[in-house]
Every structure is written in C-alpha cells, then in structure tokens.
C-alpha positions in Angstrom: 136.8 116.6 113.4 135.1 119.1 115.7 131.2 119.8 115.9 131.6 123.6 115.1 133.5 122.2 111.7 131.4 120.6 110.1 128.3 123.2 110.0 127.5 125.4 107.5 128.2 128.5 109.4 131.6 127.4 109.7 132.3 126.5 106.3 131.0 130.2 105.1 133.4 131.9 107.5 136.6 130.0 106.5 138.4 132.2 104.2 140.6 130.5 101.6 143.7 131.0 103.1 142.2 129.8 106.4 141.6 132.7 108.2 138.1 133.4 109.7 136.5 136.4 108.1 133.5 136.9 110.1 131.0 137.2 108.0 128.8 134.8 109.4 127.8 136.2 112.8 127.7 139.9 110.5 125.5 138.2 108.0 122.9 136.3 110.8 123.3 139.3 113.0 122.3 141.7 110.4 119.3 139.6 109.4 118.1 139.7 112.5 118.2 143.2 112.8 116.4 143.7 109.6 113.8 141.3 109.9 112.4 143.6 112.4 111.5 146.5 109.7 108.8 143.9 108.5 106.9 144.5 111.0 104.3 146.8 109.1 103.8 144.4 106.4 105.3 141.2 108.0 103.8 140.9 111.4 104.8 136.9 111.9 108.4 137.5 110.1 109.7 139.5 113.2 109.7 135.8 115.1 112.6 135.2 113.4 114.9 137.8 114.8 115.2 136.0 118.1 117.1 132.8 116.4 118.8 134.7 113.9 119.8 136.9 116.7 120.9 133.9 119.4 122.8 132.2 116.3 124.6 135.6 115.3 125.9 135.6 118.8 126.9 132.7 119.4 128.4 132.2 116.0 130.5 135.5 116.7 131.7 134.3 120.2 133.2 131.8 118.1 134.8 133.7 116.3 136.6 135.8 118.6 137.4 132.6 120.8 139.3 131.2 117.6 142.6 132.5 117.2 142.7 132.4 113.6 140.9 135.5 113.0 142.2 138.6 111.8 141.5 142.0 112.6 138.4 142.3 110.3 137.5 139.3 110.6 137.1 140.1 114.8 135.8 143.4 113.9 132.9 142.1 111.6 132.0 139.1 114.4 131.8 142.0 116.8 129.1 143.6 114.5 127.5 140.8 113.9 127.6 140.0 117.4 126.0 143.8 118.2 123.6 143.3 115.5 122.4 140.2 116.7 122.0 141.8 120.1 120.0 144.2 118.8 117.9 141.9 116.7 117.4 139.7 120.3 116.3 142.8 121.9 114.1 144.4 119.4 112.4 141.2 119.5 112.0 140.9 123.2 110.7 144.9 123.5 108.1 143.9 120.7 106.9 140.8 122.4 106.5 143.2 125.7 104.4 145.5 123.5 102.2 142.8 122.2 101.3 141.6 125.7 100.8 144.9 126.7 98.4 146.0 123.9 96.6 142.8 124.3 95.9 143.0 127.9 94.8 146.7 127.3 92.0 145.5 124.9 91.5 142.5 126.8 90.3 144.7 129.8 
C-alpha cells in the first residue's frame, strides 16, 4: 500500500466509484484563502494559510498526476491548487507588511 493511500486527504478524495473528485486540494486550498479575512479579528489565525496553502498544492499536484481523475475532478484540484496559491501568497505579502511596519515603529 502506498504512503499517499493511507492519509486522510486521500481517503476524502476517493469517490465511490473510484474516481478522484478533487475536493481535497479545493477544500484545503479554499481554507487557506479564507483564513486570511481573519485578519481584523483574528490576527494569529492567518498563520495558518501557509500550511493549509502548501498542503492544498501539493495535495492537488496529486491529483492531476493520478490518472484516475475526471474532468471535475482535475478542474476542482486546479482550484484548489490556485486557491492555495493564493492563500501561500497572501500570507507571504502579510508577513512582508508586518516586518515592514515593525521596523517603521522600531526606528
């Protein structure tokens, strides 16, 4: 049995019939990308966009690699591989913005 089998990502995009449906890099990918809109009243929540983002990504390159996927199912990895770019990035530019505030009031 392979490594990419047995975890839990991998067991929610199997659909019944066998065919990989893509909604777990769409799920993780959106998350990311949501989870920065907390930033107003969640400062510390936006930390989690970067794994959600890399595990969005990487769970969608999966799923375009495997040849079991249908046409939604590539199509909704391919958001959720967008999405979690997005999430990856967001979180990046933020973290540039909190240095750059920080050393403005530092000085």
């Amino acid at each position: 049995m392979r490594t990419d089998q047995q975890t839990f990502t991998g067991r929610l995009d199997l659909h019944a019939d066998g065919h990989h449906t893509g909604m777990a890099p769409l799920a993780l990918g959106a998350g990311s990308f949501l989870v920065l809109g907390t930033l107003p009243a969640l400062p510390y929540l936006v930390l989690l966009a970067l794994p959600l983002g890399m595990a969005a990504v990487v769970s969608g390159v999966r799923g375009l690699r495997r040849a079991g996927a249908e046409t939604s199912g590539r199509m909704a990895s391919t958001a959720g591989i967008a999405l979690g770019s997005l999430g990856v990035l967001g979180w990046a530019a933020l973290m540039v913005l909190w240095y750059m505030v920080d050393h403005a009031v530092s000085h």
